[in-house]
C-alpha positions as CSV (number, residue, x, y, z in Angstrom):
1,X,96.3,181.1,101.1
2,X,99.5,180.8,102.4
3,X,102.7,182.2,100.0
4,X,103.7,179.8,97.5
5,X,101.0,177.3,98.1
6,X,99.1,176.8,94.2
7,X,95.6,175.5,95.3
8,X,95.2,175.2,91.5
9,X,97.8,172.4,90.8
10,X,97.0,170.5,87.4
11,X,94.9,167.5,88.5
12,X,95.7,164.1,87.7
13,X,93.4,161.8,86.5
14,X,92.1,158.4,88.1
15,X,91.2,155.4,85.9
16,X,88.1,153.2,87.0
17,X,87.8,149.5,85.7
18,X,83.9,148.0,86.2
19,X,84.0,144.0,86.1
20,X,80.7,143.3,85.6
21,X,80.7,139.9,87.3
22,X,79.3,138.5,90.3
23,X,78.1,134.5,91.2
24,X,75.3,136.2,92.3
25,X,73.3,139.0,93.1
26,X,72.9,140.9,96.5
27,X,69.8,141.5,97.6
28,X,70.5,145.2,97.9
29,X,72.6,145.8,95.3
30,X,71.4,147.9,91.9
31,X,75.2,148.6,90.2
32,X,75.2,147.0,86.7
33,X,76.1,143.1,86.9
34,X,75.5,139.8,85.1
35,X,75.7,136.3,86.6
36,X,76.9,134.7,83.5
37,X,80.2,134.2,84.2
38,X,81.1,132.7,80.8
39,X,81.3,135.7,78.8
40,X,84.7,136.5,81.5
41,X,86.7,136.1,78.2
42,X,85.0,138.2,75.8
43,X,84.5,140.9,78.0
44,X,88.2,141.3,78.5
45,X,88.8,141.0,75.0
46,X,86.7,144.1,74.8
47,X,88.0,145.8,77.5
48,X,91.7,145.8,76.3
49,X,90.3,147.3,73.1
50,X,88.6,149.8,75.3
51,X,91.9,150.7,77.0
52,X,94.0,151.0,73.6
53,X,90.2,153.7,72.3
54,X,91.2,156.0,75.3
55,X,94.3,156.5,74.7
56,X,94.3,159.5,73.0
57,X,91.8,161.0,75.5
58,X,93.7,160.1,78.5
59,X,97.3,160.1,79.1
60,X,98.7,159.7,82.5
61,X,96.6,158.2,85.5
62,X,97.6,158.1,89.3
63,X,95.3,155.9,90.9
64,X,93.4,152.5,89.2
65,X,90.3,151.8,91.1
66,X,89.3,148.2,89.5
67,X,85.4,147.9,91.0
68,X,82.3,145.6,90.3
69,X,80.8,143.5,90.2
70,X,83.2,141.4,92.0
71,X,86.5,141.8,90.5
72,X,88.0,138.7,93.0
73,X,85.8,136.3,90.7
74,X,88.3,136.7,88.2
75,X,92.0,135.0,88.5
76,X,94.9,136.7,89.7
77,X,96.7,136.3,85.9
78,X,93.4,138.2,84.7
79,X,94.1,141.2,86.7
80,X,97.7,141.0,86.3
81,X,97.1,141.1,82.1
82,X,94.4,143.9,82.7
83,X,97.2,146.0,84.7
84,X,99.8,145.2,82.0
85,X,97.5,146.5,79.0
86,X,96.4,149.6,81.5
87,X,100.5,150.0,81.6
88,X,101.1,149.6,78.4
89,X,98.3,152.6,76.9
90,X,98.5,155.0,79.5
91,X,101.8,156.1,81.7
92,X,101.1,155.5,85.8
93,X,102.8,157.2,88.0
94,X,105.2,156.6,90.4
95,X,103.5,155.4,93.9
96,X,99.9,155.6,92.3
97,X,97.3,154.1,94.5
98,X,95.7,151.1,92.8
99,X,93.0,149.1,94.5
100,X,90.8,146.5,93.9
101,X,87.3,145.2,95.4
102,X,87.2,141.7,96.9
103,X,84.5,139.7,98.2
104,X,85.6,137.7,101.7
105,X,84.7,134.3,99.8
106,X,86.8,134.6,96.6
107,X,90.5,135.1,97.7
108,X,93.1,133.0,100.3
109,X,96.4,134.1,101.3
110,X,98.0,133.0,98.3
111,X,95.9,134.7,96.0
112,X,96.3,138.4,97.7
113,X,100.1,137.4,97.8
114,X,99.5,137.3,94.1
115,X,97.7,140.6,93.7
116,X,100.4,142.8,96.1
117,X,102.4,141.2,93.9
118,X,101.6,142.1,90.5
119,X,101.5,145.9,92.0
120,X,97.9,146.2,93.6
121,X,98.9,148.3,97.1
122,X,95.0,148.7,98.3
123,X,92.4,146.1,99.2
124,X,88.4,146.7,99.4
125,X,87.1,143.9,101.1
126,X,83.1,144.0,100.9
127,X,82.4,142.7,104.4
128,X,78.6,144.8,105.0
129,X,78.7,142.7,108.5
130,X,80.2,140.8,110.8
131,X,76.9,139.0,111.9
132,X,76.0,135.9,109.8
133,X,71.6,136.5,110.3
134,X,72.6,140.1,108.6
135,X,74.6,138.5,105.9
136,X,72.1,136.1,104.9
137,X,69.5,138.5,105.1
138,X,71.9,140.8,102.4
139,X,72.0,137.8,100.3
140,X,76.0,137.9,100.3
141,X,77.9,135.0,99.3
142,X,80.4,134.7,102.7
143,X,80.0,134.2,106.5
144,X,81.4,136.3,109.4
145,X,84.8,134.1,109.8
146,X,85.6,134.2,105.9
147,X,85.4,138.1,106.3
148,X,87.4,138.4,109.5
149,X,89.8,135.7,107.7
150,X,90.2,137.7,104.3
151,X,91.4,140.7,106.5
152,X,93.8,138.5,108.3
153,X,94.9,137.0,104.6
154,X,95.4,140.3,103.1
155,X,97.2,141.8,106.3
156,X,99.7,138.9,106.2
157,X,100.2,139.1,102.3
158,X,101.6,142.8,103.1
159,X,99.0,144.8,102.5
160,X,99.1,148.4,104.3
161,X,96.1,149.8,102.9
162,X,93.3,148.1,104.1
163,X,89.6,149.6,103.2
164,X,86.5,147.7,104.6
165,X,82.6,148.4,103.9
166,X,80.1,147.7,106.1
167,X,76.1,148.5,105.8
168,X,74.1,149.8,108.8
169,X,70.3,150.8,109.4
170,X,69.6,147.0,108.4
171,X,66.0,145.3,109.1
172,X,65.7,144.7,112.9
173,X,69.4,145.9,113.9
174,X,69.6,148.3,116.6
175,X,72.6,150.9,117.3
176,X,73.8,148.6,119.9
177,X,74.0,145.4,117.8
178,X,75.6,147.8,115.0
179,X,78.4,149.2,117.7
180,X,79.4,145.8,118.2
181,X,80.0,145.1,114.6
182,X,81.5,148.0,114.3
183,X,84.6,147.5,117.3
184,X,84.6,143.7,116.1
185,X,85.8,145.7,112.5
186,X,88.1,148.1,114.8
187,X,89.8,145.0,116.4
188,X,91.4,143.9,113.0
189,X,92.6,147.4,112.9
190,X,91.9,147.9,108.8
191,X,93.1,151.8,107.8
192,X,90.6,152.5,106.5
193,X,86.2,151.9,106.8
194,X,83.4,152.6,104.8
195,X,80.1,153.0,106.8
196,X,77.1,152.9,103.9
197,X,73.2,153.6,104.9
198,X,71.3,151.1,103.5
199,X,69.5,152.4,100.7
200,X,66.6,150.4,99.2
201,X,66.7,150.7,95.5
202,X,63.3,150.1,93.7
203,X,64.3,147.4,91.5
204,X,66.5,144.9,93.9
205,X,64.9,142.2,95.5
206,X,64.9,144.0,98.6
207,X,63.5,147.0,97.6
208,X,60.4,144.7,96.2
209,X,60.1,143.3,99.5
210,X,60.1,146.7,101.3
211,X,57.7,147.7,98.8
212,X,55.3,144.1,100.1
213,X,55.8,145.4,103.8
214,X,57.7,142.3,104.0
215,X,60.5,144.2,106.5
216,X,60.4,147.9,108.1
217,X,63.4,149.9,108.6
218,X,64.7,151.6,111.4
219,X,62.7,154.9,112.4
220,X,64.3,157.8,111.0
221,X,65.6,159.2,114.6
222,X,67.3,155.7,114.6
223,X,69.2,156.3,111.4
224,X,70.3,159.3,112.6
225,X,71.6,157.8,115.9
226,X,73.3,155.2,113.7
227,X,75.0,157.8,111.5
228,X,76.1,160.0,114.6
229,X,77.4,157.0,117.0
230,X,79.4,155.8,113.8
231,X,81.2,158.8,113.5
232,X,81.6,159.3,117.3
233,X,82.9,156.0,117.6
234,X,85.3,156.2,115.0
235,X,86.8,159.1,116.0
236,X,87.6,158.1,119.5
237,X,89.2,154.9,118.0
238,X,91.3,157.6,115.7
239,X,89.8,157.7,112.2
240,X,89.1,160.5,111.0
241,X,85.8,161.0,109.5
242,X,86.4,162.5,105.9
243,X,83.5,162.4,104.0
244,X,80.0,160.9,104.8
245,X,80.5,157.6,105.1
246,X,84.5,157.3,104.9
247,X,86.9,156.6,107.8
248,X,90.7,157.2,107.8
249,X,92.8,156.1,110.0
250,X,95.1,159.2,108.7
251,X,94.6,161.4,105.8
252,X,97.2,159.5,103.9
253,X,95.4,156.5,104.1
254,X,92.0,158.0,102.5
255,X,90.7,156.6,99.6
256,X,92.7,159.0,96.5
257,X,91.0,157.6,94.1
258,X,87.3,158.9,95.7
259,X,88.2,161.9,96.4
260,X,88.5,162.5,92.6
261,X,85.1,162.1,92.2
262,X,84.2,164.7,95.0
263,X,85.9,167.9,93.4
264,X,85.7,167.6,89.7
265,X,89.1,165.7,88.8
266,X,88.7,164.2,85.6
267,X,88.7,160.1,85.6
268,X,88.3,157.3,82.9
269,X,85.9,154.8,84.0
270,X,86.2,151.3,81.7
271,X,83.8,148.3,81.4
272,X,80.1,148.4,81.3
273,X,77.8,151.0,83.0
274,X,81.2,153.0,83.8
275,X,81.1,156.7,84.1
276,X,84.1,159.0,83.4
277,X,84.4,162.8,83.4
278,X,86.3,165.3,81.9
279,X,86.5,169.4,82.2
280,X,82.6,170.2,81.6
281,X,82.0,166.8,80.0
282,X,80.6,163.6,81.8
283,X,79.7,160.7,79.3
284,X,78.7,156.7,80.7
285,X,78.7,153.3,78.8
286,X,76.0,150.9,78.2
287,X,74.7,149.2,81.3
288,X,74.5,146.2,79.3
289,X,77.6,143.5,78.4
290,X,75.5,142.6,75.2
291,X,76.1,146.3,74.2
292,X,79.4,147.0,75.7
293,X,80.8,144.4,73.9
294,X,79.0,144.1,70.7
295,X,79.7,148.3,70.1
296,X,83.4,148.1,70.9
297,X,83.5,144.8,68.1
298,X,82.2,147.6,66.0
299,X,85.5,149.6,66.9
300,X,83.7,152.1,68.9
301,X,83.9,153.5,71.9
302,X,80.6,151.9,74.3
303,X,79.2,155.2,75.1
304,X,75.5,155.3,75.9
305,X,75.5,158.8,76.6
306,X,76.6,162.2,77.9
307,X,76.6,165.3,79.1
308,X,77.7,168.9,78.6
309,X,77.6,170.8,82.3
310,X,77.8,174.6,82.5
311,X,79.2,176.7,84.9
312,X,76.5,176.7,87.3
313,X,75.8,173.0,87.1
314,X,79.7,172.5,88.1
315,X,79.4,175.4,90.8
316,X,76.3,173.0,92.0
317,X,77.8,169.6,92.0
318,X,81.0,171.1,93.6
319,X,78.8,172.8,96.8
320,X,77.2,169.6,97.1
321,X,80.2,167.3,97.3
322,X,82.1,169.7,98.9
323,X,79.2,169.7,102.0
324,X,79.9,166.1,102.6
325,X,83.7,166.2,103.0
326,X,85.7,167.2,106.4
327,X,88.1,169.2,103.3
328,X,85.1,171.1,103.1
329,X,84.8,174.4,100.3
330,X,87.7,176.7,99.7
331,X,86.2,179.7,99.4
332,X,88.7,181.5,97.4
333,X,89.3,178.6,94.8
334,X,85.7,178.3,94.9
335,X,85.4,181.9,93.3
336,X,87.6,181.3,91.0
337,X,87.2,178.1,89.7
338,X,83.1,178.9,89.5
339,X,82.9,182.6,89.1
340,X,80.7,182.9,92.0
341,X,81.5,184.7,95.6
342,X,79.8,182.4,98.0
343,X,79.9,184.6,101.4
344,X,78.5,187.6,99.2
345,X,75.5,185.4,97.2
346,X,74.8,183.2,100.2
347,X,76.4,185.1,103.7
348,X,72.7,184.9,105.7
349,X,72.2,181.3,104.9
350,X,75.6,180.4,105.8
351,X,75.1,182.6,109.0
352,X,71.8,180.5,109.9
353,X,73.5,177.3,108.8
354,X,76.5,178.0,111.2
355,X,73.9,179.0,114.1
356,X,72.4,176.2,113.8
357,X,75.7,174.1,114.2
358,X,75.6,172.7,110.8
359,X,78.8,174.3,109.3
360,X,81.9,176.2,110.0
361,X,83.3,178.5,109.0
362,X,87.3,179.1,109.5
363,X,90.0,180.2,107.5
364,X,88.4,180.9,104.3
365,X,86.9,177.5,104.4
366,X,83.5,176.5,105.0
367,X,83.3,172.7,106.6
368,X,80.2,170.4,107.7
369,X,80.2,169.6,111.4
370,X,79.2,166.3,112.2
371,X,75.7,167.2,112.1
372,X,76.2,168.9,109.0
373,X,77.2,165.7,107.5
374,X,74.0,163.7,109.0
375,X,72.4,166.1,106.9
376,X,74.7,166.4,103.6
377,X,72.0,166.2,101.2
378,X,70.1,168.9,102.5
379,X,73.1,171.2,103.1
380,X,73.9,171.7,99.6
381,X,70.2,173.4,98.7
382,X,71.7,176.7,99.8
């Protein structure tokens, strides 16, 4: 550690706002939403109440993450009220990073004018593809012009901080229809990309067709190639490639708020099915509006339930989040934050691990390789 360097600054909190909204439901999709767009009103009632419960829990934030759902369904003078409330309970600091999901179909120019406006300095558009079969076939709401024209709208309205997701190992795609979605995405030069896996969740329509052989996925050699020619292609363009499925186009345009959740800063999550953690303590809310809103009118807080970990669940969590960042594991904070000496308890495995070109090892830090990261969740059962 070099002299006068405190790995151990206090960490600051981020605040996570779930608008549990969407016009309707993607086919892949198994975070908590509702369709019923009239209860919009009530559930911000509710959530301002939420905002003032925390207060004493929670003090000063430095990045807002508001999430979904689809946050774009609601109007630009519903966000702005949400951010004055958040402003008004809690003290944000100077150049926080707030951002804010938007589906391609719900915002013009004017609109994300509105938005940088009221303070918002980071856009996550929700492309999943630039190919309108694969769109339809995700059950999304927009086209492939309406996403490349959201990214043009949100460029021109100033924004700096441009995230886009997109979804590969889709039904019938190949890595060379995927590389072409992929430099179409490059082309509009957004700083920063999110590369997801499709994962079928049990209880989403896909996932009941998958279960009815209705569509086969890629062979699992395939998803590999899909995982590794993402990353190779990203990093020749210039991104770097900072945790599994994140792209950067530099450091200081990775996602802040994330990276919270991948070393064991505490953060607030608001609104239904929201999580939020807290030194050893990691409660979640109803993933239900009926019971979100009808605990908070009985002034209290919408928790469905939590957690207590100990030492060696952190130690756990923070190996395996650690594995699937390029930040990698400090060994020395890692000791003393955990009590546990990771080159003494686990130096063979490492040894094999590094052999096998999986990790390395440099500086007193211990780092996935690319590899590594195709195989994250297997790298952390050391």
């Amino acid at each position: 550690m070099s002299p006068g360097h405190n790995h151990d600054q206090p960490q600051i909190p981020g605040l996570y706002i779930h608008v549990p909204f969407c016009k309707s439901r993607c086919a892949y999709c198994a975070f908590y939403s509702t369709t019923d767009t009239d209860r919009i009103e009530c559930f911000l009632d509710a959530l301002y109440r939420e905002i003032e419960i925390h207060r004493q829990t929670f003090s000063a934030f430095d990045t807002i993450y508001i999430g979904g759902g689809t946050p774009s369904l609601l109007d630009p003078s519903q966000i702005e009220t949400i951010l004055e409330q958040v402003h008004r309970s809690y003290s944000i600091l100077p150049k926080a990073e707030i951002t804010m999901e938007v589906n391609p179909a719900d915002l013009d120019y004017k609109a994300m004018k509105a938005l940088k406006k009221m303070g918002i300095n980071r856009v996550s558009i929700g492309v999943q593809s630039l190919d309108d079969q694969e769109l339809t076939l995700l059950g999304r709401r927009h086209n492939a012009r309406q996403a490349m024209d959201a990214i043009e709208d949100a460029s021109k309205a100033g924004f700096t901080n441009i995230s886009i997701d997109l979804i590969y190992n889709l039904p019938g795609q190949t890595p060379g229809t995927w590389q072409d979605t992929l430099l179409e995405a490059l082309s509009l030069a957004p700083s920063h990309l999110s590369c997801y896996e499709l994962e079928i969740k049990p209880d989403t329509p896909m996932g009941r067709k998958y279960k009815n052989n209705e569509f086969h996925l890629p062979a699992e050699e395939t998803q590999r190639t899909f995982f590794m020619k993402t990353s190779e292609i990203m990093e020749k363009a210039g991104y770097i490639h900072y945790e599994v499925s994140n792209f950067a186009s530099g450091m200081g345009m990775a996602s802040r708020h994330n990276q919270k959740y991948w070393d064991h800063t505490p953060y607030l999550g608001l609104g239904p099915s929201a999580h939020s953690f807290k030194k050893n303590q990691r409660w979640w809310n109803h993933a239900s509006l009926e019971d979100y809103l009808k605990t908070i009118k009985d002034k209290k807080p919408p928790i469905q339930a939590s957690e207590t970990l100990d030492i060696e669940q952190l130690r756990m969590e923070a190996l395996f989040l650690g594995l699937r960042t390029k930040k990698g594991i400090d060994l020395e904070r890692y000791h003393r934050r955990y009590g546990y000496d990771l080159i003494k308890e686990k130096g063979p495995v490492l040894s094999e691990l590094t052999e096998q070109g999986l990790i390395e090892i440099t500086g007193g830090i211990v780092r996935p390789t690319r590899s590594g990261m195709a195989v994250a969740d297997t790298l952390a059962l050391i």
